[in-house]
KELONU-175947 format. One record per residue (C-alpha): x, y, z. Coordinates in pm, 1 decimal, padded with zeros to 6 digits. Example, Ala and Ser with C-alpha at 12.3 -4.5 7.8 and 13.67 -1.06 7.14 Angstrom:
<nodes>
NODE, u, v, w
NODE, 01230.0, -00450.0, 00780.0
NODE, 01367.0, -00106.0, 00714.0
</nodes>
This chain:
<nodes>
NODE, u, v, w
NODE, 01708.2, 01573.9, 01515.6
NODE, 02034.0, 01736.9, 01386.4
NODE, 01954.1, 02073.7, 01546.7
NODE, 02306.2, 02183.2, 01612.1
NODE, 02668.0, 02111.4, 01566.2
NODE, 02686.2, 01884.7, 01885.1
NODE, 02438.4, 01644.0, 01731.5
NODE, 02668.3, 01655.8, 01409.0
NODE, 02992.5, 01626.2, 01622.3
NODE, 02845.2, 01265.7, 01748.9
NODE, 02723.7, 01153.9, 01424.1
NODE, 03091.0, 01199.4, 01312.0
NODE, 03218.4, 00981.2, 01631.9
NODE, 03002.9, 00711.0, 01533.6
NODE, 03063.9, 00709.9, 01140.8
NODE, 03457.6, 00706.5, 01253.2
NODE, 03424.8, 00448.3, 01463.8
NODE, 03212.7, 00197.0, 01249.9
NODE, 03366.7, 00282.1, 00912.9
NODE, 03747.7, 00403.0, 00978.4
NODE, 03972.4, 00228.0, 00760.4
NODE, 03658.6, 00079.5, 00553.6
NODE, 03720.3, 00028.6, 00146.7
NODE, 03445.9, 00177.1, -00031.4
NODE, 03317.4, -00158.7, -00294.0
NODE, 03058.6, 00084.7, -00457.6
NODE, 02881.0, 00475.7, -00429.0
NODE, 02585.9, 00616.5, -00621.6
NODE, 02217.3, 00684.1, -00580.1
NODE, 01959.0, 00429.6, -00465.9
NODE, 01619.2, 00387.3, -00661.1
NODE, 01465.2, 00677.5, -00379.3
NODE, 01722.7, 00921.5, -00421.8
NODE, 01914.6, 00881.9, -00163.7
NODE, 02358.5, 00896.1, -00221.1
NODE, 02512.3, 00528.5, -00110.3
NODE, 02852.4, 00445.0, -00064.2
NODE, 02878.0, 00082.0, -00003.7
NODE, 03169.4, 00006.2, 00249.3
NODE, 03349.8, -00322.4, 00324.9
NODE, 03405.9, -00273.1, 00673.6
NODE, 03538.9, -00553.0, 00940.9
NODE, 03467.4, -00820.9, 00653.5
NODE, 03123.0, -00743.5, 00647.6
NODE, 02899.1, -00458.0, 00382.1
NODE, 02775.3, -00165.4, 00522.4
NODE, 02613.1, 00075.8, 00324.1
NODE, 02580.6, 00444.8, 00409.7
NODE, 02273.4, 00626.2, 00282.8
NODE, 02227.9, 01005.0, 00307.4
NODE, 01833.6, 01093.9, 00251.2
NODE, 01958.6, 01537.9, 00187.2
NODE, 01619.8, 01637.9, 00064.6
NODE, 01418.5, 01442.6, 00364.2
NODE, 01329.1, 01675.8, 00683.5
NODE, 01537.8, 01659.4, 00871.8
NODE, 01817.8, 01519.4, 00626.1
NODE, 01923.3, 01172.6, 00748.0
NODE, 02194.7, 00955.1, 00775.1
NODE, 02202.3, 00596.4, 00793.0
NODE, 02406.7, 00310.6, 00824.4
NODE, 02305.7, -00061.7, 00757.7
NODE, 02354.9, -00387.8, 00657.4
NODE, 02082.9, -00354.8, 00405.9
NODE, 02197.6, -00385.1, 00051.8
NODE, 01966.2, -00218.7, -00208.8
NODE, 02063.8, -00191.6, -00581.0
NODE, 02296.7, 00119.1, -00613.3
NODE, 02243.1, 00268.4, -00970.3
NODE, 02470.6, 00369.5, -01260.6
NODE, 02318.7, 00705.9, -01330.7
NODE, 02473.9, 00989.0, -01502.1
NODE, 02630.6, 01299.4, -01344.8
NODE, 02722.0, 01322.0, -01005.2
NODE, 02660.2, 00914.2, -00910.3
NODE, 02858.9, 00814.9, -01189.1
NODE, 03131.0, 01053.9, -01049.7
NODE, 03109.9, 00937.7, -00694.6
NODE, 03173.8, 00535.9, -00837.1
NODE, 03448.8, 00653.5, -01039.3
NODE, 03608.6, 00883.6, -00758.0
NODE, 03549.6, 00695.0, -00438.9
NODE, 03550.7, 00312.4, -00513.4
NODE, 03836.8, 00104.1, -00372.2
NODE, 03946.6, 00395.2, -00150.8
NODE, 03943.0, 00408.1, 00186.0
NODE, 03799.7, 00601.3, 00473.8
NODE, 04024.6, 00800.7, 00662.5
NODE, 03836.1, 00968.6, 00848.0
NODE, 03431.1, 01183.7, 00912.5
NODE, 03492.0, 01532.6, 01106.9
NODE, 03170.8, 01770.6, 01142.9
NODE, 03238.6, 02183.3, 01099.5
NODE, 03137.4, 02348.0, 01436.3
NODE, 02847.7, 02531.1, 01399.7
NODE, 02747.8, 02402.2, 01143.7
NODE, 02521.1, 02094.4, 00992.6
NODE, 02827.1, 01980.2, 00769.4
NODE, 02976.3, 01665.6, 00783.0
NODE, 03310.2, 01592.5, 00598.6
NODE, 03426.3, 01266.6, 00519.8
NODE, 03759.9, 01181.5, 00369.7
NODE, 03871.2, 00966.9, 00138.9
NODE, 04233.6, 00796.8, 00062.7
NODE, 04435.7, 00507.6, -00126.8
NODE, 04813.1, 00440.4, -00247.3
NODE, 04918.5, 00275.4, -00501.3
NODE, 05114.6, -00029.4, -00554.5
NODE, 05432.1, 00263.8, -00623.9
NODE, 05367.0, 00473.1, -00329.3
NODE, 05131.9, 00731.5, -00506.5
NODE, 04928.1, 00897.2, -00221.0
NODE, 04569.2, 01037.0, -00325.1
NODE, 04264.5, 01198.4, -00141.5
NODE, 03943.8, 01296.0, -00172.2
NODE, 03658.3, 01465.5, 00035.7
NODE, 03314.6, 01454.3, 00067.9
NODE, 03118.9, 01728.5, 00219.6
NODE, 02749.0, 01659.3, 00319.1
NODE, 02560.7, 01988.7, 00380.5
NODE, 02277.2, 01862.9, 00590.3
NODE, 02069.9, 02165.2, 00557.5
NODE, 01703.9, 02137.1, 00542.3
NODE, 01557.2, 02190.2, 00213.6
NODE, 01895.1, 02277.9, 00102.6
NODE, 02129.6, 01929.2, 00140.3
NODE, 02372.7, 01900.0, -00088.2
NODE, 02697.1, 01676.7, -00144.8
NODE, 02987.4, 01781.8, -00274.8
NODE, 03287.2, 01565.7, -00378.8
NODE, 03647.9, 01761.0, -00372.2
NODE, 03998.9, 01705.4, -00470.1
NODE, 04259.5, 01942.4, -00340.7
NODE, 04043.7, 02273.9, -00328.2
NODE, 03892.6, 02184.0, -00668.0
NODE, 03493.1, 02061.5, -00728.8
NODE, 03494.5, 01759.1, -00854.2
NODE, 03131.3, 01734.8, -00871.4
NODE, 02788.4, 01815.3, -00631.3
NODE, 02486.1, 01683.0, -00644.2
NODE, 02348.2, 02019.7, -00694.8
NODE, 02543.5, 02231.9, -00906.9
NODE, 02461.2, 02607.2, -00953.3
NODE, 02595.8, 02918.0, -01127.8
NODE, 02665.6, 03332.6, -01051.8
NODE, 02318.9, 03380.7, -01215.3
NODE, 02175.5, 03119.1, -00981.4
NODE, 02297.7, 03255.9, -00673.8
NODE, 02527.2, 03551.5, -00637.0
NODE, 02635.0, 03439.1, -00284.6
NODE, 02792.0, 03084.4, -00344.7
NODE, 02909.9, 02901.7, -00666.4
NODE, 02897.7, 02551.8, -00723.0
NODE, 03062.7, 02368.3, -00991.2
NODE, 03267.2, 02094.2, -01108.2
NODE, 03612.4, 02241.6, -01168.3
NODE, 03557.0, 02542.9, -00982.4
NODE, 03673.3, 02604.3, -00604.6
NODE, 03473.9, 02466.1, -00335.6
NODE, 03356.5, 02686.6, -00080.9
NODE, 03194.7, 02599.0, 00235.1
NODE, 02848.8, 02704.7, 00294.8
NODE, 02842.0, 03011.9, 00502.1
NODE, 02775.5, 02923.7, 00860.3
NODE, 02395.6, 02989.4, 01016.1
NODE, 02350.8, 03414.3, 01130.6
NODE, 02269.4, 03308.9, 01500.6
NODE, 02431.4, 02948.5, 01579.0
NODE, 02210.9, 02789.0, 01883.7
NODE, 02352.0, 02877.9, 02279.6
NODE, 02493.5, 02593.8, 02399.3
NODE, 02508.4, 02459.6, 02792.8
NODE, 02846.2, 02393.5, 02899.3
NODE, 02701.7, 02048.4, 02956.8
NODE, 02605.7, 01961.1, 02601.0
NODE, 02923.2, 02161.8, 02445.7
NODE, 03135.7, 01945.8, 02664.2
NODE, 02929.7, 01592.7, 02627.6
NODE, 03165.0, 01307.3, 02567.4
NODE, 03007.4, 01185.7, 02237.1
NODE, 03084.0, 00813.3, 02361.8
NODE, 02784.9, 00876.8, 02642.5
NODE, 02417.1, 00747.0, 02596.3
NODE, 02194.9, 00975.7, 02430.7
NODE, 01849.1, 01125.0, 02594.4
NODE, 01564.5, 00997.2, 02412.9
NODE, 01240.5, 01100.6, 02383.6
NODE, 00932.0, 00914.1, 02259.7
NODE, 00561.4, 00961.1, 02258.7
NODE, 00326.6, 00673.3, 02210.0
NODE, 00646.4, 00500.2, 02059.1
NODE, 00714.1, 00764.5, 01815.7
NODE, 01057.1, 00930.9, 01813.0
NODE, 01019.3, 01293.5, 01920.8
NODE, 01392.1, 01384.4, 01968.5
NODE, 01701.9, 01283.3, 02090.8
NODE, 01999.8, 01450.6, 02247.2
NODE, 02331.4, 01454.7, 02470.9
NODE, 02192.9, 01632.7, 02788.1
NODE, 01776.4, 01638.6, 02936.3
NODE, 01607.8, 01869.9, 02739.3
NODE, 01366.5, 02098.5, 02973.7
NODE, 01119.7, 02087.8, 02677.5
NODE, 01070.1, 01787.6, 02702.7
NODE, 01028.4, 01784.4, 03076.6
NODE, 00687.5, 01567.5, 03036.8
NODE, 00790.8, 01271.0, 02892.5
NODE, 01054.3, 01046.3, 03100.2
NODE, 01386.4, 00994.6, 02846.0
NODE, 01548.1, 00654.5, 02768.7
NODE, 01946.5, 00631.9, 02731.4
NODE, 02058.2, 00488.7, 02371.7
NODE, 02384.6, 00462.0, 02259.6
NODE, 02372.4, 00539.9, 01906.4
NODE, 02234.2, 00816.5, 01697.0
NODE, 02228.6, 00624.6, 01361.4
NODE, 02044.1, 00381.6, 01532.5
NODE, 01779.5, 00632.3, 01608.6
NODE, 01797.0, 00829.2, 01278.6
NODE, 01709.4, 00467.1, 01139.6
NODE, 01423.9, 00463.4, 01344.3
NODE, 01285.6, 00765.1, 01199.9
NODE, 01305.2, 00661.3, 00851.9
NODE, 01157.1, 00350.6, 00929.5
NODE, 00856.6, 00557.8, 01070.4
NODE, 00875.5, 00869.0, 00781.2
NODE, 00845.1, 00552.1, 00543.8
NODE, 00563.9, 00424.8, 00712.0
NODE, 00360.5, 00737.9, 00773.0
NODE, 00442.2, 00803.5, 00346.3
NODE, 00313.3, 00417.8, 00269.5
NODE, 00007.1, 00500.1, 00463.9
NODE, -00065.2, 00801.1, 00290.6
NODE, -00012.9, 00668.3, -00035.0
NODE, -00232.9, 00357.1, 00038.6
NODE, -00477.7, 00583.2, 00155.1
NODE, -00484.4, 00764.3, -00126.9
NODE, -00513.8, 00501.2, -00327.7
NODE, -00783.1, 00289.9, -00145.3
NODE, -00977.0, 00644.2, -00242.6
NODE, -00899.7, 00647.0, -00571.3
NODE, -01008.3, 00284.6, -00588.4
NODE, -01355.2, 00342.8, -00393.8
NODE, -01419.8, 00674.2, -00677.3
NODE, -01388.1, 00392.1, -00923.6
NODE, -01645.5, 00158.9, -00715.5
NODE, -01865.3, 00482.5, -00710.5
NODE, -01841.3, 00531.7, -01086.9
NODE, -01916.3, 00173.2, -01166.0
NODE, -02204.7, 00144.2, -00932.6
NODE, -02389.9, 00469.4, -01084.0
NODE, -02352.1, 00357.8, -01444.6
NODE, -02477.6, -00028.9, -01365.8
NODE, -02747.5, 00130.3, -01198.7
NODE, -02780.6, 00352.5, -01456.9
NODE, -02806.3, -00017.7, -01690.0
NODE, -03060.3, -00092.3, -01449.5
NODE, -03338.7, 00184.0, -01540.2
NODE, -03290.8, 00123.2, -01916.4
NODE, -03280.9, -00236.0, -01837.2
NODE, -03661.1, -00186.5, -01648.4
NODE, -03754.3, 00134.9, -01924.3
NODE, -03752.6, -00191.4, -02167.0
NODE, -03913.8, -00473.1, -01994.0
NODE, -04180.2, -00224.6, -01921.5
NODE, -04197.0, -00145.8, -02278.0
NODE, -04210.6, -00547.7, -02334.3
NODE, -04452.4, -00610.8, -02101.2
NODE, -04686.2, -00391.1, -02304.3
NODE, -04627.2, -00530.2, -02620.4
NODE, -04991.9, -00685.5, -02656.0
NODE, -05099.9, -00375.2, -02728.0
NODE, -04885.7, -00365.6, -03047.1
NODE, -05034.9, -00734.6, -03144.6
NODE, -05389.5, -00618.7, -03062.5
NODE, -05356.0, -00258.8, -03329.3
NODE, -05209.1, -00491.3, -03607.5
NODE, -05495.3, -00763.8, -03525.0
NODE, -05729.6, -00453.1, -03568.2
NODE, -05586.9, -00306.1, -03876.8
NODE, -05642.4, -00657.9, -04067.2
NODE, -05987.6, -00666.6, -03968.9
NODE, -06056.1, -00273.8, -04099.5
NODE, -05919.7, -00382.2, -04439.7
NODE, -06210.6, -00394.8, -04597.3
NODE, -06329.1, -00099.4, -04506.9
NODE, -06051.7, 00068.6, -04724.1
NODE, -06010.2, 00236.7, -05001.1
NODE, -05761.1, 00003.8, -05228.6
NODE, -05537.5, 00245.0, -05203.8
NODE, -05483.7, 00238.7, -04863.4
NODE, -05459.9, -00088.4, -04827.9
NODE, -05098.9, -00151.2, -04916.0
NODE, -04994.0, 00133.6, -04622.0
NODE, -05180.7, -00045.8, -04377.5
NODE, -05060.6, -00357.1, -04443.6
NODE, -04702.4, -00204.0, -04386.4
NODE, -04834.7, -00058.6, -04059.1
NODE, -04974.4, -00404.8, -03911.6
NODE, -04659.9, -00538.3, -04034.0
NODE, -04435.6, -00317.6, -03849.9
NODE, -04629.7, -00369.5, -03568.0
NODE, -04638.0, -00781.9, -03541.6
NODE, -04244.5, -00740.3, -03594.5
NODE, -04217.4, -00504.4, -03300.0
NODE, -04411.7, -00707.5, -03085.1
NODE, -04213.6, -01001.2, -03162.5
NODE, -03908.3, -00846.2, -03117.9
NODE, -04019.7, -00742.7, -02772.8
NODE, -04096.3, -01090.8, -02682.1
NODE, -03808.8, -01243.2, -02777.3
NODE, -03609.1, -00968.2, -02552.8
NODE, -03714.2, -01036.8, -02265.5
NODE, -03488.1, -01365.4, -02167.4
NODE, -03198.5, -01127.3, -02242.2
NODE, -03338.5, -00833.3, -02086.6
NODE, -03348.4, -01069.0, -01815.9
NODE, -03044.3, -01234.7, -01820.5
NODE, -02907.3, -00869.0, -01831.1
NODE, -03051.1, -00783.2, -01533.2
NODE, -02878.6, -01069.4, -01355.3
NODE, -02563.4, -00994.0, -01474.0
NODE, -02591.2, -00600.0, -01363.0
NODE, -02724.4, -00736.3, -00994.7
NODE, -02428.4, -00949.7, -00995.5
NODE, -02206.3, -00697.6, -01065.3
NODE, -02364.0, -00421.9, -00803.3
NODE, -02335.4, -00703.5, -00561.8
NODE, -01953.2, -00742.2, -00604.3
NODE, -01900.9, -00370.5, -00618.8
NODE, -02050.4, -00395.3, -00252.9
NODE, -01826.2, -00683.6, -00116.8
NODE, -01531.5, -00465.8, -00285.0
NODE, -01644.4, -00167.7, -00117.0
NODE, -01653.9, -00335.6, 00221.4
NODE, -01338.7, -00512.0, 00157.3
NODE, -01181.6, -00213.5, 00120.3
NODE, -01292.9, -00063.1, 00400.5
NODE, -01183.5, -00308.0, 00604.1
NODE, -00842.1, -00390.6, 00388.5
NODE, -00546.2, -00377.0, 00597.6
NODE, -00223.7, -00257.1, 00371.7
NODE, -00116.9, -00565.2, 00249.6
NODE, -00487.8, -00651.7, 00105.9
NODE, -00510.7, -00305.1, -00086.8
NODE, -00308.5, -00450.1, -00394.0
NODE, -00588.7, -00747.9, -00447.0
NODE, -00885.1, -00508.3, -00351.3
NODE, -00732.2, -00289.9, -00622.1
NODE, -00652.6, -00585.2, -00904.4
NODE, -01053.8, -00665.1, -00844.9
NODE, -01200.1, -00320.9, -00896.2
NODE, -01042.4, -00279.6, -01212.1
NODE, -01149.4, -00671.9, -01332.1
NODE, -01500.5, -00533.3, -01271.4
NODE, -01438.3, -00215.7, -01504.2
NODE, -01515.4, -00227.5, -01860.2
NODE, -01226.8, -00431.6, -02069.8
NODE, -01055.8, -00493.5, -01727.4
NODE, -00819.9, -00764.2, -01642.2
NODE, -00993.0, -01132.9, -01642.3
NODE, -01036.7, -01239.9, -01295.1
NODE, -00830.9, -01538.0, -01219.0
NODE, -01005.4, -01863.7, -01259.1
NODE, -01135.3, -01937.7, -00868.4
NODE, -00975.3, -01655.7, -00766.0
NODE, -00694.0, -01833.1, -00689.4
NODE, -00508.3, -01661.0, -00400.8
NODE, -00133.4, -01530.2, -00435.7
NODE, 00115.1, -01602.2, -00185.4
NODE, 00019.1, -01570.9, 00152.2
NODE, 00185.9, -01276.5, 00368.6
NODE, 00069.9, -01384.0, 00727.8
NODE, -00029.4, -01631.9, 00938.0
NODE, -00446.8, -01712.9, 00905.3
NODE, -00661.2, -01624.1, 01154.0
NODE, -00785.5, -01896.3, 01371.1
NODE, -00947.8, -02021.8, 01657.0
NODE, -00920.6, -02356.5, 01848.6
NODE, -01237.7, -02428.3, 02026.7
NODE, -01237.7, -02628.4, 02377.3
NODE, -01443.0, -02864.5, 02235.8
NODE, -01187.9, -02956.6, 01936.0
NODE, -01326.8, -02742.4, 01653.2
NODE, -01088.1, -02555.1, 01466.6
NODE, -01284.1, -02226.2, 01254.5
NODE, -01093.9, -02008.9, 01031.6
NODE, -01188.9, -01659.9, 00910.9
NODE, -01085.1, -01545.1, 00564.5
NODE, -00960.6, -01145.3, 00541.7
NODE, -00952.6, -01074.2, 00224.9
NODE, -01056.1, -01193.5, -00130.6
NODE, -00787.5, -01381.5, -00192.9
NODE, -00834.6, -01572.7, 00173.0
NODE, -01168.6, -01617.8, 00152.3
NODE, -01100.1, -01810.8, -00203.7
NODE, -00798.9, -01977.6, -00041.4
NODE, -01004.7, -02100.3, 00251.4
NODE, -01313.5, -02227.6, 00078.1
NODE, -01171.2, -02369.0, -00231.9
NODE, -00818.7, -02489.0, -00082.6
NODE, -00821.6, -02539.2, 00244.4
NODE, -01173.5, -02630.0, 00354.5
NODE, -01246.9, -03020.9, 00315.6
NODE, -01626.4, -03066.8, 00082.4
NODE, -01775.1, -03167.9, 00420.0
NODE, -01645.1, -02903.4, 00660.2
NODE, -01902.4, -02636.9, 00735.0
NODE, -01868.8, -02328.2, 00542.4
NODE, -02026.9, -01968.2, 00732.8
NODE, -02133.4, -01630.5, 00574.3
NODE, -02336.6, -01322.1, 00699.7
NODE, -02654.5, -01336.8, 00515.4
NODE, -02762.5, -01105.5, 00266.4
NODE, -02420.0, -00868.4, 00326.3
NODE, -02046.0, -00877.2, 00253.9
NODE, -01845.0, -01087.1, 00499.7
NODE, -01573.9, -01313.8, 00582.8
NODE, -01593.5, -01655.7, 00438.1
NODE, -01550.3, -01863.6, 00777.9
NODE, -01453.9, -02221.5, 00757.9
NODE, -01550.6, -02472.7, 01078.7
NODE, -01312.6, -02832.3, 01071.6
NODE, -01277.0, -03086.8, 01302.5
NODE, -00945.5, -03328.3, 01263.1
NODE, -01192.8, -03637.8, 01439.0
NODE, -01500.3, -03568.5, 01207.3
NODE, -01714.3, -03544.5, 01460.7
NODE, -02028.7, -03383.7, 01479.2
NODE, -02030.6, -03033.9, 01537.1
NODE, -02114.1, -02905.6, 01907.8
NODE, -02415.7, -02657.4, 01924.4
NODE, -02158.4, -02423.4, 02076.2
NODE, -01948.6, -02397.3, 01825.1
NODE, -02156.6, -02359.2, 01560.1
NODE, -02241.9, -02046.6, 01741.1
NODE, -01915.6, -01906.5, 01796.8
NODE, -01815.9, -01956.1, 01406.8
NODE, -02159.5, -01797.6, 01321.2
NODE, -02081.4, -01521.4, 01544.3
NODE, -01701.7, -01473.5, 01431.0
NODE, -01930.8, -01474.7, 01065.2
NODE, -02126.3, -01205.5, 01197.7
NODE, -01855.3, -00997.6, 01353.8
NODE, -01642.0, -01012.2, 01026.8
NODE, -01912.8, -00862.1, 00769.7
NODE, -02084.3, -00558.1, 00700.9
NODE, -02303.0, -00624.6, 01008.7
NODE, -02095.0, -00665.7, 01317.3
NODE, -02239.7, -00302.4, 01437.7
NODE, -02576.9, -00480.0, 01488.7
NODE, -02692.9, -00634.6, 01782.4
NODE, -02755.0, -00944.8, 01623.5
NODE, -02666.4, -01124.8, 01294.1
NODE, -02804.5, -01345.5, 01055.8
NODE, -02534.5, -01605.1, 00920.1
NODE, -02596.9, -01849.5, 00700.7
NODE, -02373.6, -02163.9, 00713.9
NODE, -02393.4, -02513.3, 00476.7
NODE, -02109.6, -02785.6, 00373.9
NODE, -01841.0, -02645.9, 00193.4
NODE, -01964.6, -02910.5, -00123.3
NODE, -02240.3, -02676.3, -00170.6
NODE, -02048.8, -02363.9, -00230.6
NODE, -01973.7, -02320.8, -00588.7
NODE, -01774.7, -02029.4, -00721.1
NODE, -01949.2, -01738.6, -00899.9
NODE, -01780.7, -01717.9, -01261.7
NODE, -01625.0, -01409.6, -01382.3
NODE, -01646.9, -01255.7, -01034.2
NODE, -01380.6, -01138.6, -00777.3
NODE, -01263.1, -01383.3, -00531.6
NODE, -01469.9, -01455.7, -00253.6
NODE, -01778.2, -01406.9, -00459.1
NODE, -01981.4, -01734.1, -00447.7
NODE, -02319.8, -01897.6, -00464.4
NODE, -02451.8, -02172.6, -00183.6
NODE, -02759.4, -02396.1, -00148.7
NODE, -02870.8, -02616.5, 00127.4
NODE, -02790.4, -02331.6, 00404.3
NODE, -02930.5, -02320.0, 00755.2
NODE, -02884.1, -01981.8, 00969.5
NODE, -02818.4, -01885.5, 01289.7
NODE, -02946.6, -01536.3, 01447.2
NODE, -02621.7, -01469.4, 01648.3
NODE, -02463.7, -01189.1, 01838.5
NODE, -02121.4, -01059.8, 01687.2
NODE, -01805.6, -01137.3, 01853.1
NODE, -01447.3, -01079.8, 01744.2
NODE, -01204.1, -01369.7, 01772.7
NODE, -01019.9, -01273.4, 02074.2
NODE, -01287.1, -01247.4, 02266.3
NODE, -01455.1, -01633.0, 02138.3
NODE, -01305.5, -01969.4, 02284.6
</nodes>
C-alpha cells in the first residue's frame, strides 16, 4: 500500500472530500502513538489517525473516538496550533509519499491565519511536521546538523521538504492518468488484504481483484488485521509465559512429593527407633553406672523421635493431598490453556498465578466475570437442552449458576474437560440418547477427544461440590455413573 505518488494523490481526494471545510475540536497523540486530529465534520466527529512508524505508515479516518492525550512537545503544539481551525484543503507532492494538509481560521476582525501540516509517510522514517509561513513550528521528530548533515529539523528553523526518492517508480499512462474518483483494484488472499491500486496489477495476475471505492476504507482494514496478527502474538507469547510458570510449579510440587514420600518412608520405619530404646532399657543393668545416665539420654532421644514420626504422618498425609490437588489443577490449567481461545487467556492467566506461592486468592466458587459470548449449546430432538462450559470461569458459571441441583452434570473421567450440563424445561426423564450425546460432547471437550472412545462420568448437579482454594472448574462429585462413549463435537451431535 502507498507505493507511489498516485496512491498518495487519491488518499488526498478522499481526505478533501470527507474533511474540507471540517473544524478541528481537538489534535494530539492517542495512547498507541499514533497523531489525531479530531474533526467536526457535517455535524458529526471524525477523527484522523496517522500510524508514521507502522509499515507501511497508515492513515485512517473514523468515527471512533479514543482519548487524545495532553502530552508534552509536539502534541501539545498540534492542540494549541490546530484546534478550532479549519481544513482548507490535503494536496500530496508528486513523487513523493508526502501528504500536506492545510489549515485556516479568521477572526471575528478579519485576521486571516494558516497553518500546514506535512505528513512524510516514509517507511521507517514518518514524520509530521507542523509549519507557519516557511517557519517550523514543531515535528514530531526533530533533529540537528550533527544528526544529519543532509536535512535539519527544528522548531523555529525553515522547513524543508524531504528530498524526493533517487529513482521515483515508472508509471503507465493508465495509472498516471486514473481519475482518483474510480473504484480501486483490490487484491485479497484467503481474506487478507494483499494490495490495492488504480489500474490491474500483472503481479497479481492470480488472484481475481474486487472494485472498492475508498482507500481509507481499505487502509482501515489493514490495521484492523496488523492489530490482530500483534494481539495474537502477544497472547501467544503470553499463554507461553504462563505454561513456563505451570512447568515450574509442577517440578517443584513434585519435587514436595519425593520429600513428602523420603518422610513417610522414614515414618513407616520408626519401630525400629521404639524397638533400640526398648533394648537399651533392658541392657541397663549390664552397665557400668557411669554409663547409665548417656544411655538413658540415647533411649530418650529415640522414644521422642519415634513419636514424633508418628504423629507426622496425618500431616505428611494431609500434605500429600494438598500437593496432588495442586498437580491436578496445574493439569486442567495446562489443558485449558491449550485449548483457551483469546478471550479465555486473561482467566487461564489470573488462575496460574492463584496457584503460585503468595498468589492472588481464588475467588470464592470461582465465580465467573462477565460473559463475552453467547454459551455453547445444543437442543436435542428429543427436548434436552446440554450445555458445554469453555473455560474456567464457564464451567463454574454453568455448574454453580446455571445448572438446576437435579439437572445432570457430565465430565471426562480421570482428565481435564468441559463441565457439560444436560436440562430439560418438562423434567422429564432423560432419553438414553441423549445421555449419550452429552457424554460424548463430555468426551470430545477434554483432554481425550483424540481417543477412540471416552470414559465420562456424569451425576446430579446436587452432588458436585466445589473444591476450596482451587481454580474454577475444579470440583469434587459422588454418586457418578459413566458412559464409554465415542467423541463428537457439537456440530456434528443433534
Amino acid at each position: 500500500m502507498l507505493t507511489d505518488w498516485v496512491l498518495m494523490r487519491r488518499l488526498a481526494h478522499e481526505l478533501q472530500e470527507r474533511l474540507r471545510g471540517a473544524r478541528v475540536e481537538d489534535a494530539g497523540l492517542l495512547a498507541d502513538g499514533r497523531i489525531a486530529i479530531l474533526f467536526r465534520a457535517r455535524g458529526s466527529p471524525a477523527l484522523l489517525a496517522v500510524d508514521l512508524f507502522a509499515s507501511p505508515p497508515l492513515v485512517t479516518l473514523n468515527g471512533d473516538l479514543p482519548a487524545i492525550l495532553d502530552a508534552p512537545g509536539f502534541a501539545r503544539a498540534l492542540r494549541r496550533s490546530l484546534r478550532g481551525m479549519v481544513l482548507g484543503g490535503v494536496s500530496a507532492r508528486r513523487d513523493d509519499r508526502l501528504l500536506r494538509l492545510s489549515f485556516e481560521t479568521r477572526s471575528r476582525f478579519g485576521v486571516s491565519d494558516r497553518l500546514e501540516c506535512f505528513l512524510e509517510l516514509v517507511p521507517r522514517f514518518g514524520n509530521a511536521v507542523l509549519v507557519k509561513g516557511e517557519r517550523v513550528v514543531a515535528a514530531r521528530k526533530e533533529f540537528a546538523p550533527s544528526e544529519n548533515p543532509q536535512r535539519t529539523l527544528q522548531a523555529g528553523g525553515p522547513y524543508v521538504l524531504p528530498p524526493l526518492p533517487a529513482a521515483a517508480r515508472q508509471l503507465g499512462p493508465a495509472a498516471a492518468e486514473s481519475d482518483d474518483s474510480q473504484a480501486l483494484y483490490v487484491y485479497r488472499r484467503d481474506g487478507r488484504l494483499l494490495q490495492a491500486y488504480v489500474t490491474p496489477l500483472e503481479a497479481f495476475a492470480g488472484h481475481e481483484p474486487v472494485r472498492e471505492p475508498s482507500l481509507l476504507d481499505l487502509f482501515a482494514e489493514l490495521r484492523a488485521e496488523q492489530l490482530a496478527v500483534a494481539g495474537q502474538a502477544q497472547r501467544q507469547q503470553r499463554a507461553r509465559a504462563v505454561m513456563r510458570r505451570l512447568d515450574r510449579r509442577e517440578q517443584k510440587l513434585r519435587d514436595e512429593l519425593a520429600a513428602l514420600a523420603r518422610k513417610r518412608e522414614r515414618a513407616a520405619s520408626r519401630d525400629a527407633l521404639r524397638e533400640e530404646g526398648e533394648r537399651i532399657y533392658g541392657e541397663l543393668h549390664a552397665l557400668d553406672e557411669s554409663q547409665r545416665e548417656s544411655a538413658k539420654e540415647r533411649a530418650a532421644k529415640l522414644f521422642a523421635e519415634y513419636k514424633k514420626l508418628a504423629n507426622s504422618l496425618p500431616h505428611i498425609d494431609a500434605r500429600k493431598r494438598e500437593v496432588d490437588a495442586a498437580l491436578e489443577a496445574v493439569e486442567m490449567l495446562r489443558w485449558e490453556l491449550d485449548r483457551a481461545r483469546d478471550e479465555d487467556i486473561d482467566e487461564v492467566e489470573a488462575a496460574a498465578a492463584a496457584l503460585l506461592p503468595g498468589g492472588a486468592p481464588v475467588r470464592p466458587g470461582g465465580a465467573p466475570a462477565k460473559r463475552k459470548r453467547a454459551l455453547l449449546e445444543v437442543r436435542t430432538e428429543r427436548g434436552s437442552r446440554i450445555v458445554v462450559g469453555r473455560s474456567p470461569s464457564e464451567n463454574a458459571e454453568l455448574t454453580f449458576r446455571l445448572a438446576r441441583p437435579n439437572d445432570l452434570w457430565f465430565h471426562a473421567r480421570g482428565i481435564p474437560g468441559a463441565h457439560v450440563i444436560l436440562t430439560r424445561d418438562d423434567r422429564a426423564e432423560v432419553p438414553d440418547e441423549d445421555l449419550t450425546t452429552a457424554a460424548a460432547l463430555a468426551g470430545y471437550y477434554s483432554r481425550g477427544r483424540s481417543g477412540a472412545t471416552v470414559a465420562v462420568d456424569y451425576t446430579l448437579r446436587k452432588y458436585v461440590r466445589k473444591r476450596p482454594n482451587a481454580p474454577p472448574g475444579l470440583v469434587w462429585y459422588t454418586k457418578a455413573k459413566t458412559l464409554v462413549t465415542r467423541p463428537q463435537p457439537a456440530d456434528s451431535v443433534s
